[in-house]
FIKOLZA-1660 file (N, C-alpha, C; in steps of 0.1 Angstrom, whole numbers, plus 5000, padded with zeros to 4 digits):
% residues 76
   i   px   py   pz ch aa at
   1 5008 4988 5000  A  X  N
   1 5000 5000 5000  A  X CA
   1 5009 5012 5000  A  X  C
   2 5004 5022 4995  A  X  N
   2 5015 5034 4986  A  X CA
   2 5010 5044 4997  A  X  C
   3 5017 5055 5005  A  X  N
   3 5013 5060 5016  A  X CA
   3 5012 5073 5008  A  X  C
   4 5004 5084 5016  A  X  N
   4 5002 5092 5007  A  X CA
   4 5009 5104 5013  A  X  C
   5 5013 5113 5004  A  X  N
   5 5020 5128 5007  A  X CA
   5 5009 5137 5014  A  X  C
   6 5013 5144 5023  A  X  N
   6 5008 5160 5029  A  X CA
   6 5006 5163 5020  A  X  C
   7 4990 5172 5022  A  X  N
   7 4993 5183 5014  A  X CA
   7 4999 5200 5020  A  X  C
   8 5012 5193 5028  A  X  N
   8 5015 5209 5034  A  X CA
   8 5027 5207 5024  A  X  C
   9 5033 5223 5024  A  X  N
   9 5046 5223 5024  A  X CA
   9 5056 5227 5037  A  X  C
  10 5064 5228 5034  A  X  N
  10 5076 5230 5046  A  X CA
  10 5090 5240 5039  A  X  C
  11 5093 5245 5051  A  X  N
  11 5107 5258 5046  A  X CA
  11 5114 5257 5059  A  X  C
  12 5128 5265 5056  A  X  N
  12 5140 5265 5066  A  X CA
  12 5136 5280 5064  A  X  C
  13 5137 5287 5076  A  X  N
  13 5145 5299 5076  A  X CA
  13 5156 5303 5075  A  X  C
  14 5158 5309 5065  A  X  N
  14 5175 5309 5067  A  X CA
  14 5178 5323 5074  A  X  C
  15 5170 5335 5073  A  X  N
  15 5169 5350 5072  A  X CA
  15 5158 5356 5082  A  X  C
  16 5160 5365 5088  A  X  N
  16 5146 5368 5094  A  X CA
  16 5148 5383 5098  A  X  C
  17 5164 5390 5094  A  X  N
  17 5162 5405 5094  A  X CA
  17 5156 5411 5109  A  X  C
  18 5161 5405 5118  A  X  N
  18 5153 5402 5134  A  X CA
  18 5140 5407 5133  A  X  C
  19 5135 5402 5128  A  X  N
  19 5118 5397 5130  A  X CA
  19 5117 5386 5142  A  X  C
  20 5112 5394 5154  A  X  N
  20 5106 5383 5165  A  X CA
  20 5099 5373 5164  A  X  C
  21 5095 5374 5152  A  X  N
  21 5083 5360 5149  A  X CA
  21 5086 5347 5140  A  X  C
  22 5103 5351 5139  A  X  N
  22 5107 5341 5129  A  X CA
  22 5117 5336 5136  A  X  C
  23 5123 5323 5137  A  X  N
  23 5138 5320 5140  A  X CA
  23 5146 5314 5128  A  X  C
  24 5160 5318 5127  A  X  N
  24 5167 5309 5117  A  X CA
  24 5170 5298 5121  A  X  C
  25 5169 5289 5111  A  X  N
  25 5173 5274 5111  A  X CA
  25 5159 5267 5117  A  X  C
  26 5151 5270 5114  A  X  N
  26 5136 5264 5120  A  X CA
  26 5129 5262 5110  A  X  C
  27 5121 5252 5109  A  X  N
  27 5113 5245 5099  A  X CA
  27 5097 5250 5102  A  X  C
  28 5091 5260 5092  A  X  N
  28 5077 5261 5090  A  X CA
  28 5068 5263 5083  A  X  C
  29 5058 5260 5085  A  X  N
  29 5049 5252 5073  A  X CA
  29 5040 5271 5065  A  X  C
  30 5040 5260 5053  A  X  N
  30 5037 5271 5045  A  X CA
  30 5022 5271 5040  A  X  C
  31 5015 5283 5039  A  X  N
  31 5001 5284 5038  A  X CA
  31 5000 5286 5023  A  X  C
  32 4996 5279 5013  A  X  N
  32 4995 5280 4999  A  X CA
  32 4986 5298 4999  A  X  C
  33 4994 5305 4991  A  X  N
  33 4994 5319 4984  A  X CA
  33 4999 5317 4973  A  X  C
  34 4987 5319 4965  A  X  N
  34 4994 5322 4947  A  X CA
  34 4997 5336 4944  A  X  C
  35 4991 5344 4951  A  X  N
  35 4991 5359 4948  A  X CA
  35 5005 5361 4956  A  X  C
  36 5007 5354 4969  A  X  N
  36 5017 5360 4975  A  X CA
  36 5031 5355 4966  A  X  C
  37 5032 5341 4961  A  X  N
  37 5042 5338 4952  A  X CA
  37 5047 5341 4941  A  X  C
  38 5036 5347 4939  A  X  N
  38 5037 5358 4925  A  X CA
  38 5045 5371 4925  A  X  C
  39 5043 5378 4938  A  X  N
  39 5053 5390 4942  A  X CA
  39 5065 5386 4953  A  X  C
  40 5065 5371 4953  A  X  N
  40 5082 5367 4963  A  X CA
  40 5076 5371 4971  A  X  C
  41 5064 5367 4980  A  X  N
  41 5063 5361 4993  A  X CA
  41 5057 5349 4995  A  X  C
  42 5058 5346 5006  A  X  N
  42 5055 5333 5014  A  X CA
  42 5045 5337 5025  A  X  C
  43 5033 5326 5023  A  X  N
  43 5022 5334 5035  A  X CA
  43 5029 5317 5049  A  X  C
  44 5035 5322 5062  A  X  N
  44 5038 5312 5068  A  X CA
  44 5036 5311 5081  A  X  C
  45 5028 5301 5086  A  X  N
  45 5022 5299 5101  A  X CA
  45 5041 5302 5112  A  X  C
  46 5041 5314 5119  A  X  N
  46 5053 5317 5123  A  X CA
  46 5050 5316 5139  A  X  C
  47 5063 5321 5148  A  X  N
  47 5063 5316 5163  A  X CA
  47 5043 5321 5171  A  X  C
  48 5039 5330 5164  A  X  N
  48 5029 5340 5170  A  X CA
  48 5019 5323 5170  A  X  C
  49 5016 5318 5156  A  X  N
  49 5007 5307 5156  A  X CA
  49 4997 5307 5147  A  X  C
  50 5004 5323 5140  A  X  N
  50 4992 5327 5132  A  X CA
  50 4997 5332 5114  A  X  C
  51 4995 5331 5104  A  X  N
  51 5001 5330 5092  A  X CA
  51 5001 5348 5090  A  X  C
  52 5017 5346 5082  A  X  N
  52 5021 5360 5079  A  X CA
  52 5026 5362 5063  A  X  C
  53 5027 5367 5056  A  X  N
  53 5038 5374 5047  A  X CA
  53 5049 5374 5050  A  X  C
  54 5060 5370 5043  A  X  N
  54 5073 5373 5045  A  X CA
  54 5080 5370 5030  A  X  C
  55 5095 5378 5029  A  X  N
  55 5099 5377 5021  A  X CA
  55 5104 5361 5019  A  X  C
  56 5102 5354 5003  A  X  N
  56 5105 5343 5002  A  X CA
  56 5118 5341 5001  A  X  C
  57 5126 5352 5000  A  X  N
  57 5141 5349 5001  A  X CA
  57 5146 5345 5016  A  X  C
  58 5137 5349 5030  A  X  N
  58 5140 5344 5041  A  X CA
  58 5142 5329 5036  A  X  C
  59 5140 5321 5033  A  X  N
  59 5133 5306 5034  A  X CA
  59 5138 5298 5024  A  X  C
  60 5139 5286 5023  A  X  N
  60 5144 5275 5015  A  X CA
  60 5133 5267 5016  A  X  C
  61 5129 5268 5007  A  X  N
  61 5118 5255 5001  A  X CA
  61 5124 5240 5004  A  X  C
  62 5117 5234 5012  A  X  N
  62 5121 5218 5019  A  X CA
  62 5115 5208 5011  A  X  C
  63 5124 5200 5003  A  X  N
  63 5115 5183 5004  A  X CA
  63 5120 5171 5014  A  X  C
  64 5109 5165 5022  A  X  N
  64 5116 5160 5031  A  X CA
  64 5109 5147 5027  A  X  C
  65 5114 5137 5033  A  X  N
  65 5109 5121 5033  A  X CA
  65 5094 5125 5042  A  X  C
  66 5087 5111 5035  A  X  N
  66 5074 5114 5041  A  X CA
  66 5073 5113 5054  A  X  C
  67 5076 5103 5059  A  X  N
  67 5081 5102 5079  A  X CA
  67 5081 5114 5080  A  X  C
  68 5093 5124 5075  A  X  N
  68 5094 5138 5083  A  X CA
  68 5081 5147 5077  A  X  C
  69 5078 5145 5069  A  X  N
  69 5063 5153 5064  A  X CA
  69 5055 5152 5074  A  X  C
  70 5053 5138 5074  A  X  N
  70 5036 5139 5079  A  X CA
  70 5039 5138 5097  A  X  C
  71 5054 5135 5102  A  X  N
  71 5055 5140 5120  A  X CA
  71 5053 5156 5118  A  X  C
  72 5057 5166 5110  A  X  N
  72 5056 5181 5109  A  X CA
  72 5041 5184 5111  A  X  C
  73 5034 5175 5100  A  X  N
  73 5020 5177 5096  A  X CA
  73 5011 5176 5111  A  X  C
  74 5019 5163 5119  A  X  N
  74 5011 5164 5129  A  X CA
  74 5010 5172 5141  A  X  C
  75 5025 5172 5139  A  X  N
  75 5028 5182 5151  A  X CA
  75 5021 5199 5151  A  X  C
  76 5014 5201 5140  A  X  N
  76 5006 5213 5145  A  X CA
  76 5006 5222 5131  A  X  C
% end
């Protein structure tokens, strides 16, 4: 039986220009925005709990094994 993929995605921060609501080197999930991707941002659930805009050059687009997908997915 073929397991199936999240449908989240995931990012590193690499950048956060001290923004309190972001840490570098932390993995978080990303809110699909076409409009926001279209002008180079990322709409992303950050430390507050609540989804923001940010520039998408903060962030590295993640592909991870599904194990690590779907513990992310669960974890909140």
């Amino acid at each position: 039986m073929r397991r199936k993929r999240t449908d989240y995605e995931f990012v590193l921060c690499i950048k956060n220009d001290d923004c309190d609501d972001l840490e570098k080197r932390k993995v978080y999930r990303v809110v699909p925005d076409k409009k926001a991707d279209k002008d180079g941002y990322l709409r992303v659930i950050d430390e507050s709990g609540e989804d923001y805009l940010y520039p998408a050059s903060y962030f590295i687009r993640l592909q991870l094994p599904l194990e690590a997908e779907q513990a992310l997915a669960a974890a909140g």
